[in-house]
C-alpha positions as CSV (number, residue, x, y, z in Angstrom):
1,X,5.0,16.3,-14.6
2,X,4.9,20.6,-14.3
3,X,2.6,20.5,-16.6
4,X,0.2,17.8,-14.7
5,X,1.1,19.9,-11.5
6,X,0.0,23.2,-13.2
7,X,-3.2,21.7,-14.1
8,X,-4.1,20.1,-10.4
9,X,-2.8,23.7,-9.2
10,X,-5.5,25.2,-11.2
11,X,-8.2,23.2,-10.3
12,X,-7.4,23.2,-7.2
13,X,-7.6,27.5,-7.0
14,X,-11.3,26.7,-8.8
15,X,-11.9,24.7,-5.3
16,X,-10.1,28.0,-2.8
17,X,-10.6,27.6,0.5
18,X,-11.5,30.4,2.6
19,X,-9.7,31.1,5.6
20,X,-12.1,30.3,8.3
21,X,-12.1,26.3,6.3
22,X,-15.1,26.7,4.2
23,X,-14.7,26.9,0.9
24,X,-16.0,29.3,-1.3
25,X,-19.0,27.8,-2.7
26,X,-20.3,26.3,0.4
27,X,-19.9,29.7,1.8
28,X,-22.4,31.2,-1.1
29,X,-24.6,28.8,-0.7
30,X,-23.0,26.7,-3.5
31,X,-23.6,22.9,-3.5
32,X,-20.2,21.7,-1.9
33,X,-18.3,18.9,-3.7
34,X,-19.4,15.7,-2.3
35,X,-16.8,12.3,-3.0
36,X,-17.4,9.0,-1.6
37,X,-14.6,6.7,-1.1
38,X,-15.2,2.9,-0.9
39,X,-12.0,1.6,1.2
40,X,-10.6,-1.7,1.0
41,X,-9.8,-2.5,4.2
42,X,-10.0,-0.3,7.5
43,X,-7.9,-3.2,9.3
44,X,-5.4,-2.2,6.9
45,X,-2.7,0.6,8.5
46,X,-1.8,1.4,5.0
47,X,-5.5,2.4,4.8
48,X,-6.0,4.0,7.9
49,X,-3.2,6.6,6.8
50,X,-4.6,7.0,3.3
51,X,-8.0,7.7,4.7
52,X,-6.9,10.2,7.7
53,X,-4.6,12.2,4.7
54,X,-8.2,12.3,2.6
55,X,-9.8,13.2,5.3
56,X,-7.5,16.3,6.2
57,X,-7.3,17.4,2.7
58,X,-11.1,17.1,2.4
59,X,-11.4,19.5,5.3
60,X,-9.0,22.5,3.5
61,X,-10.9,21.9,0.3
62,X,-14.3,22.2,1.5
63,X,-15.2,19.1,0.2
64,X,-17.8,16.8,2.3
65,X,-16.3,13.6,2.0
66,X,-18.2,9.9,2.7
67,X,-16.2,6.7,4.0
68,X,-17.3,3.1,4.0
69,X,-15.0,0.5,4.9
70,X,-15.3,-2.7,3.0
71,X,-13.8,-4.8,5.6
72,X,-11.9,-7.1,2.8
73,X,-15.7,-8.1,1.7
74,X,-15.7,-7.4,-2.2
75,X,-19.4,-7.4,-1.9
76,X,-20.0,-4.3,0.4
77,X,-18.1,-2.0,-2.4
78,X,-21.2,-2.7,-5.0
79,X,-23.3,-1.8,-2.4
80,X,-21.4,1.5,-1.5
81,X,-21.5,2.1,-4.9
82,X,-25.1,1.7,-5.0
83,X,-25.5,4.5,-1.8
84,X,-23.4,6.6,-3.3
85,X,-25.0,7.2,-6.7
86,X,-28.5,7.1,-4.8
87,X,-26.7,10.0,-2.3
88,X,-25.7,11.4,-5.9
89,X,-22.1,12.0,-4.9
90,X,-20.0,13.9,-7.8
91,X,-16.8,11.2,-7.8
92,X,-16.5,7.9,-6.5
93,X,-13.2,6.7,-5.2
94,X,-12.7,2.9,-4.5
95,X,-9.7,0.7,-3.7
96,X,-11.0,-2.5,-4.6
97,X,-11.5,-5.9,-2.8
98,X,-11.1,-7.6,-6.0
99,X,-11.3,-6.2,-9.3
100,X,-14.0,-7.5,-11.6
101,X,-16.3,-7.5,-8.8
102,X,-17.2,-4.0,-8.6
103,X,-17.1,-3.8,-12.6
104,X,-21.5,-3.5,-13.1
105,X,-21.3,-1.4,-10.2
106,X,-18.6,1.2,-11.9
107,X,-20.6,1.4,-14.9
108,X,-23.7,2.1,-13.6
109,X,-22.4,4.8,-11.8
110,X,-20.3,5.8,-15.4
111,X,-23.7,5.9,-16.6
112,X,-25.5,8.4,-14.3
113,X,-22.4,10.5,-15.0
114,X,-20.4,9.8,-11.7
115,X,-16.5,9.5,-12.4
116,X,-15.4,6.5,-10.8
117,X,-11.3,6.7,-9.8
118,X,-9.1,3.2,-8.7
119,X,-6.7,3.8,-6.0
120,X,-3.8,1.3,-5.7
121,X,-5.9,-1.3,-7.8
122,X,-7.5,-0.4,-11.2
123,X,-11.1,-1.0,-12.0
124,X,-12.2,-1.4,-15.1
125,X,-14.4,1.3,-16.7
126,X,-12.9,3.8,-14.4
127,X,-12.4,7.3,-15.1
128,X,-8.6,7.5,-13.6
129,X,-6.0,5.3,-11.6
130,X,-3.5,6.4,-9.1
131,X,-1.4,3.7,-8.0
132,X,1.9,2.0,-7.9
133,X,3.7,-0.2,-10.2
134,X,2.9,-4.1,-8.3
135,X,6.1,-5.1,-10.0
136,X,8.3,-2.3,-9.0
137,X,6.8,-1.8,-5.7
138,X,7.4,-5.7,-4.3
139,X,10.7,-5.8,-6.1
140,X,12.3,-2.3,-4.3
141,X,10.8,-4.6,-0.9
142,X,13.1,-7.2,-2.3
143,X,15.9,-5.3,-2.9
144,X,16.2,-4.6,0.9
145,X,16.4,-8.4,1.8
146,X,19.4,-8.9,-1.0
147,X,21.3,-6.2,0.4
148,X,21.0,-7.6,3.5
149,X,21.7,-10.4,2.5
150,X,24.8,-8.8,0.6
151,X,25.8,-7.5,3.7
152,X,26.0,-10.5,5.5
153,X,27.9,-12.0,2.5
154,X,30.6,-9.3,3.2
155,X,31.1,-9.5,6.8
156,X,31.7,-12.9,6.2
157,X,28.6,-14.0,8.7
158,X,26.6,-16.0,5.6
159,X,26.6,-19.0,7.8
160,X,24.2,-17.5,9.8
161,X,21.3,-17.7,8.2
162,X,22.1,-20.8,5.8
163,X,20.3,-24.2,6.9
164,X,22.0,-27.7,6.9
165,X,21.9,-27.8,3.1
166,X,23.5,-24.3,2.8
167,X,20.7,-22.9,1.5
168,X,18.5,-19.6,2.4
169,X,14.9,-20.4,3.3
170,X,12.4,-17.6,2.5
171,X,8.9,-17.2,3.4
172,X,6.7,-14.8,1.3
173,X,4.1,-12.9,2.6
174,X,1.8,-12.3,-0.5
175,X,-1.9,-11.5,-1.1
176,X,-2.9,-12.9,-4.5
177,X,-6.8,-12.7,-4.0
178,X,-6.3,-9.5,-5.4
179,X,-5.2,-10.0,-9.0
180,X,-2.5,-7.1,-9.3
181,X,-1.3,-7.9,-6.1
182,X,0.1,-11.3,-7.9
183,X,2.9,-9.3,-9.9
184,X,3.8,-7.5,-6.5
185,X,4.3,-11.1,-4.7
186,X,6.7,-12.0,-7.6
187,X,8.7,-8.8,-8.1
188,X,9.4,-9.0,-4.2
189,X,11.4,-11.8,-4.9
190,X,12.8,-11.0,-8.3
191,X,14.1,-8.2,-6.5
192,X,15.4,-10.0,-3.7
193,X,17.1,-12.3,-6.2
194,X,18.7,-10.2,-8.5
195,X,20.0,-8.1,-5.5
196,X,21.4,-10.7,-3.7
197,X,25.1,-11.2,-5.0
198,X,26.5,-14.5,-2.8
199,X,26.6,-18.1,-3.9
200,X,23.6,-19.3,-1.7
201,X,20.4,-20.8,-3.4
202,X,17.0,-20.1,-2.2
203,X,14.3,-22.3,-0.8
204,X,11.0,-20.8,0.0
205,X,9.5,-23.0,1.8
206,X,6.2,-21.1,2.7
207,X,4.0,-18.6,0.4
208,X,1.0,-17.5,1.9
209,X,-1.6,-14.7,1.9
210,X,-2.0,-12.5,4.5
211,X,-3.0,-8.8,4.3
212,X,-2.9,-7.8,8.3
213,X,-1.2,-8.5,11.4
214,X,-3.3,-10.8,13.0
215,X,-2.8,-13.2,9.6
216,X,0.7,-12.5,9.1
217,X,0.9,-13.9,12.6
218,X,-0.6,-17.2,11.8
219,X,1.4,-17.4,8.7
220,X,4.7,-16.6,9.9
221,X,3.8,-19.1,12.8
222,X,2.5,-21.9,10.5
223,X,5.5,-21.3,8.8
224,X,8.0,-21.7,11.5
225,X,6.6,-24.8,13.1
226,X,7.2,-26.2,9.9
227,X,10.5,-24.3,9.2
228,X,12.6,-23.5,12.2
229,X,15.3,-21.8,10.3
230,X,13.7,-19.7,7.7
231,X,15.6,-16.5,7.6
232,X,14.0,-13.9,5.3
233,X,10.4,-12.9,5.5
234,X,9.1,-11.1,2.6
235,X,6.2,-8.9,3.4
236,X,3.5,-8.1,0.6
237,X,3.2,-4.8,2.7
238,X,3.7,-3.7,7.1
239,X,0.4,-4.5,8.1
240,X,1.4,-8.3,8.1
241,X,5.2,-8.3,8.4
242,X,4.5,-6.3,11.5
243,X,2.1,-9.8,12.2
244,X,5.6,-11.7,11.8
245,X,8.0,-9.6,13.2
246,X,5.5,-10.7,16.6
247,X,6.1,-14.2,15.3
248,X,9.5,-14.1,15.2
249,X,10.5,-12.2,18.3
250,X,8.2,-15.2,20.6
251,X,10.9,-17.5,19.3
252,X,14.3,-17.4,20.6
253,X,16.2,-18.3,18.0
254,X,15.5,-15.5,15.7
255,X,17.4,-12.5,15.9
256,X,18.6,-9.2,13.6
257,X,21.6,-11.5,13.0
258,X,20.1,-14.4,11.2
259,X,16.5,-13.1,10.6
260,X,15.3,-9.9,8.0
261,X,12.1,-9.0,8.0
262,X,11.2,-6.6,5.0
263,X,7.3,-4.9,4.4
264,X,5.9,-2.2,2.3
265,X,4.4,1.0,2.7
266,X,6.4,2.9,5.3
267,X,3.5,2.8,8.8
268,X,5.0,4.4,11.3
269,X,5.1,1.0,13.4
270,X,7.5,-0.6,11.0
271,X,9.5,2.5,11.0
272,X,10.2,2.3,14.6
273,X,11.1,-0.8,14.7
274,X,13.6,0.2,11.5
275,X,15.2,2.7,13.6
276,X,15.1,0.4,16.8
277,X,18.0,-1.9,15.2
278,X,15.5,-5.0,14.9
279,X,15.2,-8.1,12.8
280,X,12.6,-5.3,11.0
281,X,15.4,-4.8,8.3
282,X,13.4,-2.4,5.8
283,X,9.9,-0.9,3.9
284,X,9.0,1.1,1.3
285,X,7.4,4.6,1.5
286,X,4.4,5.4,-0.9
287,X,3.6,8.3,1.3
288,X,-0.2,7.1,2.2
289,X,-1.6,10.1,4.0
290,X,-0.4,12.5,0.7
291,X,-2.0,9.5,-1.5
292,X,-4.9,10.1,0.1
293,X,-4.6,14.3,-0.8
294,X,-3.9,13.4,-4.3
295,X,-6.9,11.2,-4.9
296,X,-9.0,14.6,-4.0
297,X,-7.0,16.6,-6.4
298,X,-7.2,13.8,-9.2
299,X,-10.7,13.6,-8.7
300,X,-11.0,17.4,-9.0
301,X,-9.3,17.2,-12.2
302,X,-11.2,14.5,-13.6
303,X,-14.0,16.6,-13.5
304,X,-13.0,19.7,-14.6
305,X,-11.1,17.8,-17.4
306,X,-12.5,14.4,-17.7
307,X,-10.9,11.2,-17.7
308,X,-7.5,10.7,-17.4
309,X,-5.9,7.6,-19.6
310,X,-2.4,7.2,-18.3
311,X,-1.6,5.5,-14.9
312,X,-0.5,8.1,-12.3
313,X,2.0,6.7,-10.8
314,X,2.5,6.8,-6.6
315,X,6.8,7.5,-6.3
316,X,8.5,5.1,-4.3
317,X,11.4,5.2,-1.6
318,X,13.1,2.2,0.0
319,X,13.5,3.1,4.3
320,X,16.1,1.3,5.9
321,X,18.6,2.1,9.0
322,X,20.8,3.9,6.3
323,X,17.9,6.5,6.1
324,X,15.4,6.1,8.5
325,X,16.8,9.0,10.2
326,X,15.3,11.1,7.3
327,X,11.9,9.7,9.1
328,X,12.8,9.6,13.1
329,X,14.9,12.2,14.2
């Protein structure tokens, strides 16, 4: 890792900014580094924050940066691809839709010499890939519901949230269109299980995708029209457990003492919420905005350096009230 850090440190000196904010070789006249970044979703927080970090650190490196939003439509990346190689950008930065769609796209680019780098999805034929592990990611998410869980266990106030059988029902929040996404659905609640220490069985009586609010909405109220009692809600990220922790407050009967709510990626909306004592029981930071910095500096490296074969990997920190006050003061 110092080694890695020593490297990026060193590129990044190559790319010194000046201290009126251009950089050195746009300031001699110098072609400036230009990166194009094919986004996933703008209706995505998560997203949003990893864009407005890139954009940021684009501005103290001096690099002109391009955003096109894919709007969830797998299509529009190949064709942002396409602009960007005809606007002969130096890297190419996607988070992908899906991930063999792109794939002809990548290696034409790979072909007219333009790194291509994933960003919280892999594609194949790129030149690096900074993301999470799925697994680990979904099952620190699930972790949070079994401690709850544990907690509720040792209080003795199980009863709560068990139905007339005496069992838990969940609902899972997943996204499985995209393929890695799968293993982050499952390790949510494989972490959720293997947490929870209490006698109880599960029931998930609802698994769903949903990637925004306005879905997780829908979901969570298909899901409770159905399923009156469900009591845990596992988010495949905030953007749609924020969706329904809306769900859940319209109905009555659900409060922080029979209903957890868990998401992933830390947006400041689901943080409040942590902090304001509500059935919004937990998330998991991945630090977008300083994602969105280390794509630049990964790219940077990549072409000083060329590719890079091992995942780099995004660190992980579970948020709940025990800690949020490390994020809300």
């Amino acid at each position: 890792m110092r080694k890695l850090l020593l490297v990026l440190l060193c590129t990044l000196m190559t790319f010194s900014v000046m201290a009126n904010g251009q950089s050195d070789a746009s300031a001699s006249g110098e072609k400036k580094l230009k990166i194009g970044y094919t986004v996933q979703s703008m209706e995505n927080a998560y997203f949003v924050s990893v864009v407005e970090g890139m954009k940021v650190a684009a501005k103290d490196m001096g690099i002109d940066l391009i955003v096109a939003d894919a709007a969830a439509d797998a299509s529009k990346h190949v064709a942002h691809i396409e602009n960007f190689i005809a606007q002969q950008v130096d890297v190419i930065l996607i988070s992908p839709v899906d991930e063999k769609a792109p794939e002809d796209a990548v290696a034409n680019a790979q072909a007219q010499g333009i790194p291509v780098i994933g960003i919280n999805q892999t594609v194949k034929g790129s030149s690096a890939f900074i993301g999470t592990s799925e697994y680990d990611f979904g099952y620190n998410g699930g972790i949070i519901a079994g401690q709850w869980l544990n907690e509720k266990e040792a209080a003795g106030t199980i009863s709560d949230v068990l139905n007339k059988k005496g069992e838990i029902e969940v609902v899972v929040i997943r996204y499985d269109v995209i393929a890695s996404l799968i293993d982050r659905g499952d390790g949510l609640k494989a972490g959720m299980e293997e947490t929870y220490t209490g006698s109880a069985k599960f029931d998930y009586v609802f698994e769903q995708d949903a990637a925004d609010a306005d879905t997780g909405y829908k979901v969570a109220e298909t899901a409770l029209t159905a399923n009156p009692n469900v009591a845990i809600f596992l988010g495949i990220n905030d953007s749609s457990a924020l969706g329904v922790y809306e769900a859940c407050l319209a109905r009555k009967n659900h409060t922080i003492n029979n209903t957890c709510i868990t998401g992933l990626d830390a947006l400041p909306q689901a943080l409040e919420l942590i902090a304001g004592d509500t059935m919004y029981q937990g998330t998991v930071d991945i630090q977008p905005a300083k994602l969105g910095r280390d794509a630049l500096e990964i790219a940077m490296k990549v072409l000083a350096d060329g590719p890079i074969k091992e995942k780099i990997l995004i660190d992980m920190k579970i948020v709940t009230d025990a800690n949020i006050g490390e994020y809300i003061k």
